[in-house]
VOBA-1610 file (N, C-alpha, C; in pm, whole numbers, padded with zeros to 5 digits, always signed):
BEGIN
Unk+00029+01391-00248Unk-00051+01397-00127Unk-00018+01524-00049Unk-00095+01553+00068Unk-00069+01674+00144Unk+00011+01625+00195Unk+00060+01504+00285Unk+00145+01533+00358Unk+00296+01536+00313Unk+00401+01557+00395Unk+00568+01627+00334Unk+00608+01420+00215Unk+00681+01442+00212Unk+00729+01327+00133Unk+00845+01296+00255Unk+00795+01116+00231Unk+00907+01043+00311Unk+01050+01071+00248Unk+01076+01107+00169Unk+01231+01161+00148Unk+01247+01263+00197Unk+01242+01298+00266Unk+01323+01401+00345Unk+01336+01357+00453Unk+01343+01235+00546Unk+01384+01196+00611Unk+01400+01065+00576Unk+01401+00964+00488Unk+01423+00872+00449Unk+01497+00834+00305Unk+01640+00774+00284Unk+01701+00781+00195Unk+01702+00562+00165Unk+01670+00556+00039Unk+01637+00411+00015Unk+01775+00345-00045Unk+01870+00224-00020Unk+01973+00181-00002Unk+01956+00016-00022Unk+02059-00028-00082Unk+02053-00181-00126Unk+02143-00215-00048Unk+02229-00156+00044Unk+02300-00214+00109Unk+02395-00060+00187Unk+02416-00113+00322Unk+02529+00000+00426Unk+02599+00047+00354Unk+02618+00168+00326Unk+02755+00259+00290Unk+02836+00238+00391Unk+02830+00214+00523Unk+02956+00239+00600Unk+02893+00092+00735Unk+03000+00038+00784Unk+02988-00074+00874Unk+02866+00000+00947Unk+02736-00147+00965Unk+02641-00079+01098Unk+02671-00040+01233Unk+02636+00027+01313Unk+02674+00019+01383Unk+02560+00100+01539Unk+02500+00005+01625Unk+02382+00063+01716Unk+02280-00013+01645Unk+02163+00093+01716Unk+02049+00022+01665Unk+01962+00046+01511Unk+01863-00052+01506Unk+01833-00054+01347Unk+01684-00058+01382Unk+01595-00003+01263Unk+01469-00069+01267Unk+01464-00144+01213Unk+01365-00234+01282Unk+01333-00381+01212Unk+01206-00397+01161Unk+01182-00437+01055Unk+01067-00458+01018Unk+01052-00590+00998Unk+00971-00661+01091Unk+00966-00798+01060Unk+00824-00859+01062Unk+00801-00927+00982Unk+00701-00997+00929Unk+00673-01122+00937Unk+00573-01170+01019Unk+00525-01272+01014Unk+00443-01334+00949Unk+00374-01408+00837Unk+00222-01408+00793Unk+00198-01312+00732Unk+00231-01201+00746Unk+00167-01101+00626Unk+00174-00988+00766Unk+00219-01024+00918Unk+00186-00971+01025Unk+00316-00866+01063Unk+00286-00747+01082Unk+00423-00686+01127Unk+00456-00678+01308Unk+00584-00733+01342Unk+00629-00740+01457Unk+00593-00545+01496Unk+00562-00558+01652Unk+00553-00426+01730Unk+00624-00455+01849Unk+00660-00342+01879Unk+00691-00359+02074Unk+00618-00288+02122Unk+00543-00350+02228Unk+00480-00272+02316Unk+00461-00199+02432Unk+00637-00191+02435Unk+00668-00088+02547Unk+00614+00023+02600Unk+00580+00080+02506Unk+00561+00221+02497Unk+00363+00202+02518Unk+00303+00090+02525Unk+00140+00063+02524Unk+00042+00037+02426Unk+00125+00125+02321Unk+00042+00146+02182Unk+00084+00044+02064Unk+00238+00003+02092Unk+00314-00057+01993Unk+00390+00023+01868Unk+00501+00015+01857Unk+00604+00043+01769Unk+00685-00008+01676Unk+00743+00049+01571Unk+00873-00082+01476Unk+00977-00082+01614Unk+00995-00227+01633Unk+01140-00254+01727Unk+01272-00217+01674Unk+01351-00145+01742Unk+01489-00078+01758Unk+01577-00185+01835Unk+01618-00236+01684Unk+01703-00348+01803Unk+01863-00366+01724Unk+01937-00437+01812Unk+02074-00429+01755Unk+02063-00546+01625Unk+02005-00616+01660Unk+02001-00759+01538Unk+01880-00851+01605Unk+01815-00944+01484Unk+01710-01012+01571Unk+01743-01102+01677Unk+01886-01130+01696Unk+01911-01233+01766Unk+01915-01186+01917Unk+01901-01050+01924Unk+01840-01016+02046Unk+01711-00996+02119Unk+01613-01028+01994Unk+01501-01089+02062Unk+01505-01273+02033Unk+01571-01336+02003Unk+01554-01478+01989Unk+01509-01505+01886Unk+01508-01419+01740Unk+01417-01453+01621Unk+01553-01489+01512Unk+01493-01558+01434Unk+01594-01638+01368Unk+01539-01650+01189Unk+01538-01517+01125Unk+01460-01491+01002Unk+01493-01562+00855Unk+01392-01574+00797Unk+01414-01709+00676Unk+01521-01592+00553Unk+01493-01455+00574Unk+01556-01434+00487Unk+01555-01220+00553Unk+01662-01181+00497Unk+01652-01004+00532Unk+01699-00941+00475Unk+01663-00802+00438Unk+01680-00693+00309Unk+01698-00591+00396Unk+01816-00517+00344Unk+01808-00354+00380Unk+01708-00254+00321Unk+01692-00188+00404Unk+01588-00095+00307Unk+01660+00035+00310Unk+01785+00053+00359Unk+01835+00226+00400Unk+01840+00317+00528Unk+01790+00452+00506Unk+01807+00487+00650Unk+01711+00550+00651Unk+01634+00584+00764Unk+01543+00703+00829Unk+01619+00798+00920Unk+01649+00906+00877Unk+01681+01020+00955Unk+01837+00933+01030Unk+01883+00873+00896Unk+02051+00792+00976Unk+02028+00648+00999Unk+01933+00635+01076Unk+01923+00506+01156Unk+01878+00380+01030Unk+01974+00283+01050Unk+01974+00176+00954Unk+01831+00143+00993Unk+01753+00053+00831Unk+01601+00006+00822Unk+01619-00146+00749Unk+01590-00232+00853Unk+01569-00383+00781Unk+01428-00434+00753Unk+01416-00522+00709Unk+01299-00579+00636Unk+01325-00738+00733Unk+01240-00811+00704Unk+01266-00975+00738Unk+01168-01019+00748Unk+01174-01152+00721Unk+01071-01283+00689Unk+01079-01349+00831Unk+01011-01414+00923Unk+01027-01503+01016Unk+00946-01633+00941Unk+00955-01775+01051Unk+00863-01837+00975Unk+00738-01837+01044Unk+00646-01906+00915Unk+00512-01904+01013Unk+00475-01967+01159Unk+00415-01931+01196Unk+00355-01956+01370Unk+00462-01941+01429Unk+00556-01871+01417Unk+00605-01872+01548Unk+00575-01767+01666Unk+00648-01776+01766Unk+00559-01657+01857Unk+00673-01546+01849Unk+00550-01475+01910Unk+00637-01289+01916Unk+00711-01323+02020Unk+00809-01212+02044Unk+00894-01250+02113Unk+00829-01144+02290Unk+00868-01163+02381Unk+00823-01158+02532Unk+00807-00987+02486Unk+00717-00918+02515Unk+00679-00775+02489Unk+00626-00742+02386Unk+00613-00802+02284Unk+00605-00742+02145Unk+00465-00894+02100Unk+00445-00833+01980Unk+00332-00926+01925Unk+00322-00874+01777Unk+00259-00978+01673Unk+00256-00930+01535Unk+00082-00915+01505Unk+00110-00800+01421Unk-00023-00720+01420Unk-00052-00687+01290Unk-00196-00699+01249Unk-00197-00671+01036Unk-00185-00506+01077Unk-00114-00484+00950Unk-00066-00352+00945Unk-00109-00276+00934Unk-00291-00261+00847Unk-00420-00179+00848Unk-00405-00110+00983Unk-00392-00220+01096Unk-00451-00190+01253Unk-00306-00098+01281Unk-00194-00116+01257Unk-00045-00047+01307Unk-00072+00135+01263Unk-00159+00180+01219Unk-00131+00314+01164Unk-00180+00412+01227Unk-00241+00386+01335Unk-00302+00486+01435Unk-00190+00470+01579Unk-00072+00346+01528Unk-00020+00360+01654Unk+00123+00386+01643Unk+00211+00405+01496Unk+00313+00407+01483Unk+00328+00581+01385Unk+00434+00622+01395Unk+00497+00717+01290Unk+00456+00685+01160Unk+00369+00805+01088Unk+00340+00811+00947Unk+00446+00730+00857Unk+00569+00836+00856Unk+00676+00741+00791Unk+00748+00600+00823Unk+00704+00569+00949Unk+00730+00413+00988Unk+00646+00316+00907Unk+00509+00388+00928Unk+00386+00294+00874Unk+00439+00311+00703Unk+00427+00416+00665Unk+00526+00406+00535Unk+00591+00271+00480Unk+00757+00303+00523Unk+00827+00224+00519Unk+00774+00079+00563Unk+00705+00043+00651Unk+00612-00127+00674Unk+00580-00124+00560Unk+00519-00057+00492Unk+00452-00116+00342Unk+00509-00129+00253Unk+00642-00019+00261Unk+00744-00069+00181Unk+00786-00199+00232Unk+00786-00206+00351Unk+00935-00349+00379Unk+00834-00457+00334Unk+00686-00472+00403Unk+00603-00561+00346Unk+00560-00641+00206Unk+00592-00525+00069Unk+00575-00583-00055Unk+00741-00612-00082Unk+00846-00555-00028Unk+00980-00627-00073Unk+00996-00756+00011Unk+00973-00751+00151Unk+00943-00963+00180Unk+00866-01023+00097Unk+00738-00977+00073Unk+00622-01083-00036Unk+00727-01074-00166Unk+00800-00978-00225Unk+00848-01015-00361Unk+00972-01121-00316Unk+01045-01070-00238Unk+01174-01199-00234Unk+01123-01307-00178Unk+01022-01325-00115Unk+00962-01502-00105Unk+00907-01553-00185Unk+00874-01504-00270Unk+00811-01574-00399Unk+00885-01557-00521Unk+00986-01502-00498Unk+01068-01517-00585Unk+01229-01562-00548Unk+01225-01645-00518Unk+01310-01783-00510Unk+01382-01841-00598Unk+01282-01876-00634Unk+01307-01990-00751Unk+01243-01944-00889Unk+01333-01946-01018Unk+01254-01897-01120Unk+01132-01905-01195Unk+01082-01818-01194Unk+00973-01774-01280Unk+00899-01861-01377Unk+01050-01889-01463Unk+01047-01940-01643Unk+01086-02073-01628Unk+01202-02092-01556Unk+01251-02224-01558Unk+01249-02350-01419Unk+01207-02260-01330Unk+01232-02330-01178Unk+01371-02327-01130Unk+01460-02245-01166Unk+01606-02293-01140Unk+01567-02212-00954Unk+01671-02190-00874Unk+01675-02137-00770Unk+01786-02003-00813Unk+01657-01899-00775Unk+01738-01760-00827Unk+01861-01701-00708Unk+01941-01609-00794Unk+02031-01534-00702Unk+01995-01405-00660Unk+02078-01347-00578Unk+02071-01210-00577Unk+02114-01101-00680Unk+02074-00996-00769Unk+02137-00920-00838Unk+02239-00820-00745Unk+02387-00779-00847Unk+02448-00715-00753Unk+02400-00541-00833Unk+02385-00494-00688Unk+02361-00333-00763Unk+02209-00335-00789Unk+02130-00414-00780Unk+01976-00351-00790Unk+01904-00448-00731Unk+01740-00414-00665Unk+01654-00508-00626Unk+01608-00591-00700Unk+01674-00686-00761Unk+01612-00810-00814Unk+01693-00911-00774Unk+01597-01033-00874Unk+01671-01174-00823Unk+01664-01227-00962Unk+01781-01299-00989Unk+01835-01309-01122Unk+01830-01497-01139Unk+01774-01515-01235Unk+01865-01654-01282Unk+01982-01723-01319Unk+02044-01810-01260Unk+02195-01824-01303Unk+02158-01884-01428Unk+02024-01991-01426Unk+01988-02097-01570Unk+01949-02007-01667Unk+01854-01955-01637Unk+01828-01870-01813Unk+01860-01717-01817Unk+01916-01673-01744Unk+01850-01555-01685Unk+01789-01423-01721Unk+01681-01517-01642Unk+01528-01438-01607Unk+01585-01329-01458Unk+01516-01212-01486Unk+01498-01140-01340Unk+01394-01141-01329Unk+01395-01119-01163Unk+01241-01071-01133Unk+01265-00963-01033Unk+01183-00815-01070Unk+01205-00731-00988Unk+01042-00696-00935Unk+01083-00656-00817Unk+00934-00583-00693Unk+00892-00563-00805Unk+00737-00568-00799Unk+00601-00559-00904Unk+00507-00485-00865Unk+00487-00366-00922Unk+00345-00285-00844Unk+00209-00309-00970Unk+00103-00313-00921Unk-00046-00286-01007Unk-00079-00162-00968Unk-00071-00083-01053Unk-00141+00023-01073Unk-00270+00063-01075Unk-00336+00122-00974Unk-00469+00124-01005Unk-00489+00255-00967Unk-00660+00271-01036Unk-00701+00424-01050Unk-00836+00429-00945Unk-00827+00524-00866Unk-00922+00592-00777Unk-00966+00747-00845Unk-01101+00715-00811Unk-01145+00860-00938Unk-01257+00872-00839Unk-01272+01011-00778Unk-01410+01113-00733Unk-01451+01134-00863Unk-01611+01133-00874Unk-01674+01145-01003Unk-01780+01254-00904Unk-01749+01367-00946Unk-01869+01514-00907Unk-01973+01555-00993Unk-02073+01598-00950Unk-02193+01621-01001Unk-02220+01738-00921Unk-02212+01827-00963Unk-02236+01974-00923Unk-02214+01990-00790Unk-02250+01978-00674Unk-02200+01966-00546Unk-02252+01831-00479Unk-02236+01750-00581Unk-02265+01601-00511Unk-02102+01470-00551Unk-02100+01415-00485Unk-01973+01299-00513Unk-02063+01123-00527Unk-02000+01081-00640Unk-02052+00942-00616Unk-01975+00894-00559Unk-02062+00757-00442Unk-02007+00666-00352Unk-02109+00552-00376Unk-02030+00504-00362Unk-02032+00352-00378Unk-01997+00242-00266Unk-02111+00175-00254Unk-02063+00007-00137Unk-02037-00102-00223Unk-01897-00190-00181Unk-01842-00265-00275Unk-01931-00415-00221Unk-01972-00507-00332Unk-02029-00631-00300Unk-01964-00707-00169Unk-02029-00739-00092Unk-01999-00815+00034Unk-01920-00729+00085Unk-01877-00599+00122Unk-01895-00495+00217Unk-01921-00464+00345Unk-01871-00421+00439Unk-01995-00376+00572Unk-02061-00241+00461Unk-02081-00119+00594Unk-02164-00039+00529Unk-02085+00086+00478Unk-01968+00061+00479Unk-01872+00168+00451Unk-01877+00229+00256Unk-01891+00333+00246Unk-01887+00435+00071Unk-01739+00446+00078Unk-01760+00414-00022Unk-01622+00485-00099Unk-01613+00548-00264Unk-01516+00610-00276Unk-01522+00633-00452Unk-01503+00539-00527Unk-01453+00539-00648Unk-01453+00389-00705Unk-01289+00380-00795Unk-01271+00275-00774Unk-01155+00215-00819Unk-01089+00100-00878Unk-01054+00066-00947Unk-01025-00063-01044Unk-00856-00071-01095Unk-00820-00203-01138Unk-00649-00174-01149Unk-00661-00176-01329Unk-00591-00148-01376Unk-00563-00047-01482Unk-00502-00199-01565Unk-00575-00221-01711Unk-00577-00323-01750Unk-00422-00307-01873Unk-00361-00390-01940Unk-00238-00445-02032Unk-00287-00313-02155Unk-00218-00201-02219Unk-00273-00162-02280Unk-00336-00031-02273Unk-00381-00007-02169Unk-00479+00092-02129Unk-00381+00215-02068Unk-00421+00375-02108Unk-00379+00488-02016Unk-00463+00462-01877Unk-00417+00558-01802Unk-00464+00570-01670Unk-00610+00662-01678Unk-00611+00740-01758Unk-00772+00816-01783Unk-00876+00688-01882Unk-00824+00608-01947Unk-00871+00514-02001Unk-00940+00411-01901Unk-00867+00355-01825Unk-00878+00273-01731Unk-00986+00374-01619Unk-00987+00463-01575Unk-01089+00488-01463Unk-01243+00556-01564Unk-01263+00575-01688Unk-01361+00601-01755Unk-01451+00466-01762Unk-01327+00389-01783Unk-01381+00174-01826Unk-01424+00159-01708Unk-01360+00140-01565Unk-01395+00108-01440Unk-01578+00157-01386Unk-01540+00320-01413Unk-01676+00352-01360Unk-01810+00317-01486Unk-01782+00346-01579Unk-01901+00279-01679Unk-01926+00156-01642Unk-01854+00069-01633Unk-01871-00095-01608Unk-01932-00083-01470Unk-01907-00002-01365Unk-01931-00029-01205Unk-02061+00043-01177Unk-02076+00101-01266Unk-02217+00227-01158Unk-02304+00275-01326Unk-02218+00209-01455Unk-02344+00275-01614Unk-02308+00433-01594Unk-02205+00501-01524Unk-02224+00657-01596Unk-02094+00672-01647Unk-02114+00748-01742Unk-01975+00797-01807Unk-01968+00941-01758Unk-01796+00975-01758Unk-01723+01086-01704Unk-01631+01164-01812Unk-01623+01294-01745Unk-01526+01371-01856Unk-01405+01455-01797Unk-01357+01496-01826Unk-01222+01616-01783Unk-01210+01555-01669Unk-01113+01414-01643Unk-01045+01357-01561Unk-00895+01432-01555Unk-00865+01450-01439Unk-00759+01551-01363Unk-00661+01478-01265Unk-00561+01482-01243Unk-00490+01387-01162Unk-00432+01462-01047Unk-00486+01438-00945Unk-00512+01458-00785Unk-00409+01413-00706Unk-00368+01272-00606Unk-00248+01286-00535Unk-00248+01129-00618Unk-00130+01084-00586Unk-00122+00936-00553Unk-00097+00870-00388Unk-00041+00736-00391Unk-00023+00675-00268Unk-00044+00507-00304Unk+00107+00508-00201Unk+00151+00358-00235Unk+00068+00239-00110Unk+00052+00116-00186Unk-00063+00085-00087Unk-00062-00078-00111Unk+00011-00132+00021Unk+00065-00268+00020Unk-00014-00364+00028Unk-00171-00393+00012Unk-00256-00454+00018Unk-00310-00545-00116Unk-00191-00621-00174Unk-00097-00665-00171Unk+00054-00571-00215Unk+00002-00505-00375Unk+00141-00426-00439Unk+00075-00367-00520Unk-00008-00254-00500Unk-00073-00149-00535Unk+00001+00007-00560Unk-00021+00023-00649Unk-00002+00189-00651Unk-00120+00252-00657Unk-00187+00337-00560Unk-00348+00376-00641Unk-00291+00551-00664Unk-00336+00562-00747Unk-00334+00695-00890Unk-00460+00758-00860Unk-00481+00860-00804Unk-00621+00922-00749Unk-00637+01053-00877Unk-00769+01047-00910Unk-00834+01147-01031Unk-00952+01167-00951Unk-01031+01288-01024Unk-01110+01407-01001Unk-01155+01395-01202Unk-01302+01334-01157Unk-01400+01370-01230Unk-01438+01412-01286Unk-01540+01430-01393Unk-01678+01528-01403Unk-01791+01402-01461Unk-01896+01397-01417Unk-02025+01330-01461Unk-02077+01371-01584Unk-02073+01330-01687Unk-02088+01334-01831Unk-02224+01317-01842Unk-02255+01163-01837Unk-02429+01107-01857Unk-02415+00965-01852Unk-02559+00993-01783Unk-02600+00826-01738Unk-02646+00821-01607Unk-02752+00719-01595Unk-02770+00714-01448Unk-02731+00627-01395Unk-02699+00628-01253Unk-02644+00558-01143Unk-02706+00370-01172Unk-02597+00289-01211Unk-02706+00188-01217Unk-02578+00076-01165Unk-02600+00075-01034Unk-02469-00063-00979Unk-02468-00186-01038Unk-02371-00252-01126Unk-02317-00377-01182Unk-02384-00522-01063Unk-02399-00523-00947Unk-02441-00583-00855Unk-02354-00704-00876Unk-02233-00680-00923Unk-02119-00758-00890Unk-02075-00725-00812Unk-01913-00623-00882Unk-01889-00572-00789Unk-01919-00430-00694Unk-02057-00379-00721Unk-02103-00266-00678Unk-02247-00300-00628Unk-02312-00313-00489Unk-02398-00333-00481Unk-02501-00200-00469Unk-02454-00121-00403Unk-02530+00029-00386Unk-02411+00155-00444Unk-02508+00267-00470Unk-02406+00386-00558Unk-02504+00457-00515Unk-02483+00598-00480Unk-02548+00756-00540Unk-02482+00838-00532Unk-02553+01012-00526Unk-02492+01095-00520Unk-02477+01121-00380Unk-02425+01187-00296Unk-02394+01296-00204Unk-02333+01409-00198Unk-02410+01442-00086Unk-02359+01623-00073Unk-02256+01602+00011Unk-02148+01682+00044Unk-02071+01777+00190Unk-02143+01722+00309Unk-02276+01762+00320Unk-02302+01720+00453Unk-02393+01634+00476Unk-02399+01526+00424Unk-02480+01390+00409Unk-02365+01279+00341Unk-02270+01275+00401Unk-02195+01148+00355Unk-02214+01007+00464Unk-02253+00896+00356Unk-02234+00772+00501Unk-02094+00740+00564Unk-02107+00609+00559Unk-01968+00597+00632Unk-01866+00575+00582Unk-01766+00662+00584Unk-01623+00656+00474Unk-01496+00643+00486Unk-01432+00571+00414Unk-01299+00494+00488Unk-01209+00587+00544Unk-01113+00538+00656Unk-01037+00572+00750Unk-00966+00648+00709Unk-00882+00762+00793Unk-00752+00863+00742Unk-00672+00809+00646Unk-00622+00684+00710Unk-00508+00658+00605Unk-00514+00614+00430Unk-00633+00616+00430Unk-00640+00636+00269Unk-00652+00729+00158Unk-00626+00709+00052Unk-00624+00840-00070Unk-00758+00835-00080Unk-00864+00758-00075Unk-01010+00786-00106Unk-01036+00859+00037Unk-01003+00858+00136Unk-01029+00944+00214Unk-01033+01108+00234Unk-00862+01064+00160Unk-00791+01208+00171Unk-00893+01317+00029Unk-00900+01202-00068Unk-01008+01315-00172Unk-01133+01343-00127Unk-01222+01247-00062Unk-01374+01283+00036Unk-01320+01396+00094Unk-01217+01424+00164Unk-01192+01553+00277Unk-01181+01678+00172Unk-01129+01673+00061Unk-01102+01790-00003Unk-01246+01835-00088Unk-01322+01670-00122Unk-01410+01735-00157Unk-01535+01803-00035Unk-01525+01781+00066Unk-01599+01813+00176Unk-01527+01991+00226Unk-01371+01993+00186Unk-01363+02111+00202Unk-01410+02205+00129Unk-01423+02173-00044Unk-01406+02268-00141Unk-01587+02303-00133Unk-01676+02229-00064Unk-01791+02257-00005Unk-01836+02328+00113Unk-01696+02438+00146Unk-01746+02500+00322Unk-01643+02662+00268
//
C-alpha cells in the first residue's frame, strides 16, 4: 500500500519483555464492538493502567506488543454489558475516521485475535478444553493435540481495465455503492487463478496479464484481500444476478459511488483515476 508500514512504529509480542509498567492500550471488544473514549469528542483506543480502572472485568486478554513503546492489549468483555461512564462501543467500520491509522490497524488486528481465542476454546477434533501454546499464538490440545492457530481467507480484489475504462460492479442486495470485484480464493487454486474464476463467474468476461498491486489486512471477519490490476481479454459485461446485480465500464470522470478511503478497492479506483489526469 502507499501508506508507511505499521512496523515502524509497531513491534508484535506474545508477551512483556520487561515488567509493565504506566499506561497500555486497550483494545476491548464487545460484540464484535470496539470500546472508545470520548474525551477527546471524536473517540479513541483507551489508555488505561488495567481494565479494572474502568470497572470492566474481561472473559479473556492477549498481548499484542508495543506501539512506539507503549504496551497493546486485546480483550473480550461479555455481552451487553455497558461502556463504561465516557466511553461507548462502536463497529469498527465507523472508528476509522476518528482514531490513528495505526490504531485502527492494530483494532483489526486485536479484533480477529479475540474472534480466534473465543472460538477456540475448546477443541476443534475432540471437544477437549484447549490450552495456551508456550512461545506462539495458538491454542493447543492437552487430549489429542490438535492446534489451532489465527486463520486468515485470502481473497483477491482485481481492477479489470479496458482502455481508459474500469469495471464496477453493484453487489446483490447492495445500496448504490461500485466497486471492483472480489471473491476468496478457493482449496487448490493460485491467486491469478482465483481472480480470472471470480470475474468470469461474476460479470462473463475473461482477463489477461494480471499484476499484483498492494495488499491489506481486513477484519471483516479474517480476510486478507490481495489487490491485482487487470487487462479485459473478451466477453461482454453480463452480471451473474446472484451475486452481481449491475456491472459496466467507466471512465476517470464518470465514476458512481465508490467505497470509502479505508479500503484497497478504493485505494486502486484512486490510482486508477490518477493514471487518467
Amino acid at each position: 500500500m502507499s501508506r508507511e508500514s505499521i512496523y515502524r512504529r509497531y513491534v508484535p509480542r506474545l508477551r512483556p519483555e520487561t515488567e509493565l509498567v504506566g499506561q497500555s492500550y486497550w483494545f476491548v471488544f464487545c460484540e464484535g464492538r470496539l470500546l472508545l473514549d470520548l474525551a477527546d469528542g471524536k473517540g479513541t483506543v483507551p489508555l488505561l493502567n488495567g481494565l479494572q480502572q474502568v470497572g470492566l472485568a474481561p472473559l479473556r486478554t492477549q498481548y499484542l506488543g508495543e506501539l512506539e513503546g507503549r504496551p497493546c492489549h486485546s480483550a473480550e468483555v461479555p455481552p451487553g454489558i455497558a461502556p463504561p461512564h465516557g466511553m461507548s462501543f462502536s463497529e469498527l467500520r465507523s472508528a476509522y475516521s476518528s482514531i490513528d491509522e495505526d490504531l485502527y490497524l492494530l483494532a483489526g488486528r486485536a479484533l480477529q485475535i479475540v474472534n480466534w481465542d473465543q472460538t477456540t476454546q475448546y477443541c476443534g477434533k475432540c471437544g477437549h478444553k484447549t490450552e495456551p501454546l508456550l512461545g506462539e499464538r495458538a491454542n493447543k490440545c492437552p487430549a489429542c493435540g490438535f492446534t489451532s492457530y489465527p486463520r486468515l481467507s485470502p481473497a483477491v480484489i482485481t481492477a479489470v481495465l479496458n482502455d481508459d475504462k474500469i469495471l464496477l460492479a453493484r453487489r446483490s442486495g447492495a445500496r448504490a455503492m461500485y466497486s471492483i470485484l472480489a471473491g476468496f480464493v478457493e482449496p487448490g487454486e493460485t491467486l491469478e487463478e482465483c481472480l480470472k474464476r471470480e470475474i468470469l463467474e461474476e460479470v462473463g468476461v475473461r482477463v489477461k496479464n494480471p499484476r499484483y498491486f498492494t495488499s491489506q489486512p481486513w477484519p471483516f471477519p479474517n480476510s486478507l484481500m490481495i489487490g491485482f490490476i487487470a487487462d479485459w481479454e473478451s466477453g461482454e459485461i453480463s452480471p451473474d444476478g446472484i451475486e452481481i446485480s449491475e456491472a459496466g465500464w467507466y471512465s476517470a470522470g464518470n465514476l458512481p459511488e465508490i467505497p470509502p478511503k479505508m479500503t484497497i478497492a478504493r485505494e486502486i479506483i484512486d490510482w486508477f483515476v490518477s493514471c487518467a489526469h
